[in-house]
C-alpha positions in Angstrom: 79.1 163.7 77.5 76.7 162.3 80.1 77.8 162.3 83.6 75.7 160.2 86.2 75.4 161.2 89.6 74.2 159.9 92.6 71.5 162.2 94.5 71.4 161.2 98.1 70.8 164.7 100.3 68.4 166.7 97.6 66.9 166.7 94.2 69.2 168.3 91.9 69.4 171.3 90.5 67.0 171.2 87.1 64.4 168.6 89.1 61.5 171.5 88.4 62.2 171.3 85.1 62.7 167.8 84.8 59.3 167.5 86.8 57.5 170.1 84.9 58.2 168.3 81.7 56.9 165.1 83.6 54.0 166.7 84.3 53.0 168.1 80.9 53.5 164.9 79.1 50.9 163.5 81.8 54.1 160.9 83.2 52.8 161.1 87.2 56.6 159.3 88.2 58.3 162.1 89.1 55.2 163.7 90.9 55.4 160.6 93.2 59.1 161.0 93.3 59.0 164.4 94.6 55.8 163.9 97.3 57.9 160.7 98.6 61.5 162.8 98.6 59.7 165.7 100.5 57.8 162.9 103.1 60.8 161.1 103.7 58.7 158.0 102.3 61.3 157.1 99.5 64.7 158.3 99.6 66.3 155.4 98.0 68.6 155.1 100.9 68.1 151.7 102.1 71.1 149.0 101.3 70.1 148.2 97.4 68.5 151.5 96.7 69.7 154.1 95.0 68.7 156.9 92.9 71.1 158.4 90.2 70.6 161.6 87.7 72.1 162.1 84.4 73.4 165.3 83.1 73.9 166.5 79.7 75.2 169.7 79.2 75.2 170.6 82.8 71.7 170.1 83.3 69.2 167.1 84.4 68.6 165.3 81.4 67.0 162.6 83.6 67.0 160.6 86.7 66.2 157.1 87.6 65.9 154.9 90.8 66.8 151.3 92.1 64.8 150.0 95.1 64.3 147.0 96.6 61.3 144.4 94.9 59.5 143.5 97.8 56.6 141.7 96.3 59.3 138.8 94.3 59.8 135.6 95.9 63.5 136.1 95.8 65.8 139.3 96.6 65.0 141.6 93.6 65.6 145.2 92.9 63.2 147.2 90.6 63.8 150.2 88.8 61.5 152.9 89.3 61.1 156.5 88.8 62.6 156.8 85.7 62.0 159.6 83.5 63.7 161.4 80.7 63.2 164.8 79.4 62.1 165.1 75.8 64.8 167.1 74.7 67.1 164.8 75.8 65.6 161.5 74.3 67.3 160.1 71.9 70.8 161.1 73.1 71.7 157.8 75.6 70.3 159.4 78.5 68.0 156.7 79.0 70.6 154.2 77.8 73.2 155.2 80.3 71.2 155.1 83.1 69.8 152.0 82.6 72.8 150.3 82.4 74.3 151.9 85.4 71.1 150.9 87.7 71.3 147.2 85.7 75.0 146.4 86.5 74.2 148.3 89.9 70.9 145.8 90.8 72.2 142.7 88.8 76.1 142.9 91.2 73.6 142.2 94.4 70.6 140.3 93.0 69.5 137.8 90.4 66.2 139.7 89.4 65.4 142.8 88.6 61.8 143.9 87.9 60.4 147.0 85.9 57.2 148.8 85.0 57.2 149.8 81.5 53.0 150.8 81.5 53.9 154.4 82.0 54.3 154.8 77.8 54.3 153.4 74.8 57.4 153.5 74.3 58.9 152.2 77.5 58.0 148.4 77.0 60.5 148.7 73.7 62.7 150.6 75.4 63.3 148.1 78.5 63.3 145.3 75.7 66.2 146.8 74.3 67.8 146.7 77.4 67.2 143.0 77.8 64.5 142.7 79.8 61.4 140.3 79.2 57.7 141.3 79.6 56.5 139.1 82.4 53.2 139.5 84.6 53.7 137.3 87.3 53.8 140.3 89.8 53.4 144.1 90.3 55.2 144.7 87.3 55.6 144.3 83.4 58.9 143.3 82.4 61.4 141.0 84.6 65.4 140.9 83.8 67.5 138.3 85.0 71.1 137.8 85.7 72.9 135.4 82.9 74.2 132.4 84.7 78.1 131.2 83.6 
């Protein structure tokens, strides 16, 4: 069962893993993640932000962040920082904590915004999850809220 959890004080437990694998697969996301957690530049604790981890099996599966879209001409969110590990693709991980940083973004804002360049197989991914490619700002994809 995957649990979500909401990392507000310290990167969890398993986050050198997690950033190891990063790392490896030449992903630079969680690299940033880490610099701007350790400088205090990105803690995704401003109202609208938030960064949540998912475990599976007791350990971090993968985490992924919420902040706030500063370059949309409306109030947007963005999800960033996302990264699962490659032994835990293909198991919901992704899935789950998409949807929880959807609903989460989509019950304060109309828009949300994405970047899905990181991979190959993240535009597909975020297309699943009902987003539509869109390059009228700093990102690729653009999802927003169903009206009525």
């Amino acid at each position: 069962m995957i649990q979500l959890i909401r990392i507000s004080e310290d990167l969890p437990d398993g986050f050198d893993a997690l950033l190891a694998d990063a790392v490896a697969e030449g992903v630079g996301n969680m690299a940033r993640l880490a610099d701007g957690w350790a400088s205090g530049d990105q803690r995704f604790d401003h109202d609208g932000e938030a960064l949540l981890g998912a475990l599976l099996a007791d350990e971090l599966a993968g985490v992924g962040g919420l902040s706030l879209e500063p370059a949309a001409a409306e109030p947007a969110r963005r999800v960033r920082r996302f990264y699962v590990r490659p032994a835990f693709r293909r198991r919901g991980v992704a899935r789950a904590l998409a949807s929880a940083l959807t609903q989460e973004a989509l019950d304060q804002v109309d828009l949300l915004t994405c970047n899905a360049a990181a991979s190959p197989a993240a535009a597909p991914f975020w297309e699943a999850q009902g987003f539509s490619p869109d390059a009228s700002g700093p990102w690729t994809h653009v999802l927003r809220r169903s009206v009525g």
